[in-house]
C-alpha positions in Angstrom: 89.2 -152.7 -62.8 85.6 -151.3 -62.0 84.7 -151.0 -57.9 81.9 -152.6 -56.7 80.5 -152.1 -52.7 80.6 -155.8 -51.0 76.9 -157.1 -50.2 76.3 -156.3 -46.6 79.3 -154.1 -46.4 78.8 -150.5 -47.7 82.4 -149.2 -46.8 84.7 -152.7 -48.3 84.9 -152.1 -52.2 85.1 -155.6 -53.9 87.5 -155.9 -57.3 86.0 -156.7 -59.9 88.3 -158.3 -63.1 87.5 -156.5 -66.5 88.8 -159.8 -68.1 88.0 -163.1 -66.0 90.3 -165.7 -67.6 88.6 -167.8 -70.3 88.1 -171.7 -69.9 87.4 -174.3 -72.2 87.0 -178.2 -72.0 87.0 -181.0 -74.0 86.9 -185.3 -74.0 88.1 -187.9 -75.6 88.3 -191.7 -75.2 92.2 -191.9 -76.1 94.0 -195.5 -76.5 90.9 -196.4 -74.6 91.4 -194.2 -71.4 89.1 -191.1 -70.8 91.2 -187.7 -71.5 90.5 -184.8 -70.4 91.7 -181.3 -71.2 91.1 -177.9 -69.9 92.2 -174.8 -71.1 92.7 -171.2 -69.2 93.8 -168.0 -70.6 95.2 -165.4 -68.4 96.4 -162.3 -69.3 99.8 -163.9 -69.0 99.6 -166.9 -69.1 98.2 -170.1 -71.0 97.8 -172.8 -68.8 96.6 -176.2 -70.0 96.2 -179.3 -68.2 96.1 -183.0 -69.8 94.7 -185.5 -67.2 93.5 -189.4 -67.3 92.0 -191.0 -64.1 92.3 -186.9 -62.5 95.5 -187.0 -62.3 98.7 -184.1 -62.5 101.7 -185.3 -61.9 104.3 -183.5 -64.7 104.1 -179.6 -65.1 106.2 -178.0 -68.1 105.7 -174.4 -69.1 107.2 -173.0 -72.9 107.9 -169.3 -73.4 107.0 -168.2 -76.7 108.6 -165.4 -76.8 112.0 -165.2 -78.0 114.5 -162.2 -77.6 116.5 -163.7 -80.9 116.0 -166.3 -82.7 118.5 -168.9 -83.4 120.6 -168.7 -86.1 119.6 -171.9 -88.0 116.2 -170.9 -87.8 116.6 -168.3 -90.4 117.7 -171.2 -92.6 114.8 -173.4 -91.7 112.5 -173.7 -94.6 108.9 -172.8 -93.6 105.6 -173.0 -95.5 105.5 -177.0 -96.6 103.6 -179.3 -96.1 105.9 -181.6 -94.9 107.3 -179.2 -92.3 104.0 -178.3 -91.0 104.4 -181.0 -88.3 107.7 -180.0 -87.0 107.3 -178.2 -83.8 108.9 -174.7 -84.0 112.5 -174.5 -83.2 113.1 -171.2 -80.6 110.7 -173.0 -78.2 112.3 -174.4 -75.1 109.6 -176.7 -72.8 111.3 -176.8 -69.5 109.9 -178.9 -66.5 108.9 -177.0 -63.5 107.4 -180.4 -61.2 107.5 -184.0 -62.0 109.1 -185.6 -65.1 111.0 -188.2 -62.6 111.8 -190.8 -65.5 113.5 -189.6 -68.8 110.6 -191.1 -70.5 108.0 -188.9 -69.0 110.5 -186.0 -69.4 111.1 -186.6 -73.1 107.5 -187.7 -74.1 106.1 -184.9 -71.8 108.8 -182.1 -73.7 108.0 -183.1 -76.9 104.0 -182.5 -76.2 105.0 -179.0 -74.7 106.8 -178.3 -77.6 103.6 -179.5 -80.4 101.4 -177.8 -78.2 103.5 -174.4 -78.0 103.7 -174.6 -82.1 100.1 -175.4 -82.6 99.0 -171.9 -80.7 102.0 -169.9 -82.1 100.9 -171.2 -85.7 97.4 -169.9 -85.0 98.4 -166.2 -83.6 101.9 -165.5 -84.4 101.9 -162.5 -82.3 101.4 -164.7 -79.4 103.5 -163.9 -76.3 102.4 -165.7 -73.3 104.3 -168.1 -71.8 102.5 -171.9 -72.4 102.2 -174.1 -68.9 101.0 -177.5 -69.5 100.0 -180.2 -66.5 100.1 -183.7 -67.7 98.6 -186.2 -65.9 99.0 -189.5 -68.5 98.8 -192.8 -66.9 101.1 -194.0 -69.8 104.0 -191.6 -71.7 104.6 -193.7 -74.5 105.6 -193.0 -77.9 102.7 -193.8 -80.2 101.8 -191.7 -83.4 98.3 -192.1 -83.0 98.0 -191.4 -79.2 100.2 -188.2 -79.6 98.0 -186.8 -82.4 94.9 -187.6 -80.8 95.8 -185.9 -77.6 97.3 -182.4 -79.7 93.9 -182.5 -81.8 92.1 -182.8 -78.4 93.9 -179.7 -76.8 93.5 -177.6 -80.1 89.5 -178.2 -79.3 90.2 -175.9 -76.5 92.2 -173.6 -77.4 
């Protein structure tokens, strides 16, 4: 990390990053609510948030790295079309805040999950650990709201 001398302070050196984390943003009118998703890359970390009316209430991070894969997913067929959509099996979303109703937890896992596949389908090699902050004013189970809101994040990614 390059040294810099603080304005007004010749003997406090200031840090500079090399590699300020990235950001991206994108918006949607969803099932009729405003969406809006942000993206930041750390070095470490990918951290996503999902909000409607500004708000976070449901934080879920997915490691995508995995020491060994399962043993069925060896067997798992891979390349189809049909399987394509199915969310990739060694992740494991697990809820860090929020999530108080099994609804939001299940609705707001099987996001995590999509989300985690969609980047570890683009770069394989991909390593950080995935956190995601939802702030939906509804979790429901609707097709068309799900896809909309994964197409929405892959505009930021």
């Amino acid at each position: 990390m390059p040294l810099s001398i603080a304005p007004g302070s010749p003997h406090i050196p200031v840090m500079q990053p090399s590699f300020p984390a990235k950001t991206k943003q994108a918006a949607s009118m969803i099932n009729g609510i405003l969406t809006d998703v942000t993206s930041t890359t750390f070095s470490d970390k990918i951290m996503i948030t999902i909000t409607q009316d500004g708000r976070l209430a449901h934080w879920i991070h997915v490691p995508l790295d995995s020491p060994t894969p399962r043993f069925a997913d060896q067997y798992l067929p891979s390349g189809g079309n049909e399987d394509a959509l199915l969310p990739i099996a060694h992740l494991t979303p697990k809820t860090l805040l929020g999530g108080s109703t099994s609804e939001r937890e299940t609705v707001g896992q099987l996001y995590a999950t999509q989300i985690a596949s969609v980047i570890v389908t683009r770069n394989p090699e991909e390593k950080r650990t995935v956190i995601i902050g939802f702030g939906l004013k509804q979790y429901e189970s609707n097709r068309e709201v799900f896809y909309d809101t994964v197409e929405l994040v892959e505009q930021c990614l």
